[in-house]
Steps between C-alpha positions, in 0.01 A plus 500: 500500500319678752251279731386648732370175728898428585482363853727761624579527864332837511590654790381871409880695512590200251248497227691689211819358591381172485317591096886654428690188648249268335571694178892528525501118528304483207734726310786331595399190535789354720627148620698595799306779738751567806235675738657707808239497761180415462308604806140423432593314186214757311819567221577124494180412467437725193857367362369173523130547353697687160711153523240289476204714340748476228677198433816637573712237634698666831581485872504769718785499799341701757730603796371652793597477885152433581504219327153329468405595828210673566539866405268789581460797325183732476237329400590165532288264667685281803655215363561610120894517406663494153472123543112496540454757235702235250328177611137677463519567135699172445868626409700319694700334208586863365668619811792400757524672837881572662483624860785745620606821438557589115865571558573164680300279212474609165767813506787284606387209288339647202371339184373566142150694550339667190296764726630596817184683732674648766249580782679517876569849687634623156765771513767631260750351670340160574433508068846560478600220726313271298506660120856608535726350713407178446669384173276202383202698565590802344615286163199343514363855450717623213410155333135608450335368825204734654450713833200607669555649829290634774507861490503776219179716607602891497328455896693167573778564828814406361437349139413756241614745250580776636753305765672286222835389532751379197509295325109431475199623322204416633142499331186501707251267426197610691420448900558765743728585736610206685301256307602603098697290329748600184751393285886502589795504243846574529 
């Protein structure tokens, strides 16, 4: 289903990561979204719209240490945040904000998710961190639950191919360089 009058965020680097998020959801279609950082909430926003475009029944966790603060980034207009972006298009009842930093909230506490977008300062290690190290989260994995993560671009600083480390395999999406978005598996 491709309609093209989504009320995306649209903030121009975001476009066709927003169509591929949109889509993943759709693919997937998941109860449980565990979202790490969500900045200006453009990702969550698209997460959200595939939610309830759709009928699929789901929440998305999003966990950011902004919070629901104001955030500002490019071409954002003063006052917009993740929050505002949310409450505009009226999907507050498909998402719950967690202040603090990733590791302190959902990493040390985690929970069943069926898609986990990981979007902070990605780097191998940090994926590791979270993918690997951490038992639950890295069952939750080999149990059939999804990862998109910022990153993947040949062009993007730290995530892409030709820097991989074991034991993932990573599959761009589309975006470029620090705004692409791919698929993660272990």
């Amino acid at each position: 289903m491709h309609n093209d009058n989504i009320n995306f965020v649209n903030m121009h680097r975001y476009q066709t990561i927003e169509r591929i998020v949109y889509d993943k959801v759709l693919e997937y279609k998941p109860n449980s979204i565990v979202e790490l950082g969500h900045g200006s909430g453009a990702l969550t926003v698209a997460m959200a719209l595939a939610l309830k475009n759709n009928d699929i029944e789901g929440i998305i966790h999003s966990f950011d240490v902004n919070g629901t603060q104001e955030y500002s980034l490019g071409a954002m207009k003063k006052g917009e945040s993740a929050l505002n972006n949310i409450q505009e298009r009226g999907l507050s009842n498909y998402v719950k904000f967690t202040k603090g930093n990733v590791f302190d909230t959902f990493i040390s506490a985690p929970f069943h998710f069926d898609l986990l977008l990981i979007d902070i300062d990605n780097t191998w290690e940090i994926l590791y961190d979270i993918l690997i190290k951490n038992e639950f989260i890295n069952k939750q994995i080999h149990n059939g639950s999804k990862v998109l993560v910022e990153g993947g671009d040949p062009n993007h600083p730290r995530i892409n191919a030709k820097s991989i480390i074991s034991p993932f395999k990573i599959t761009h999406l589309g975006g470029s360089g620090r705004t692409s978005i791919s698929t993660l598996e272990i």
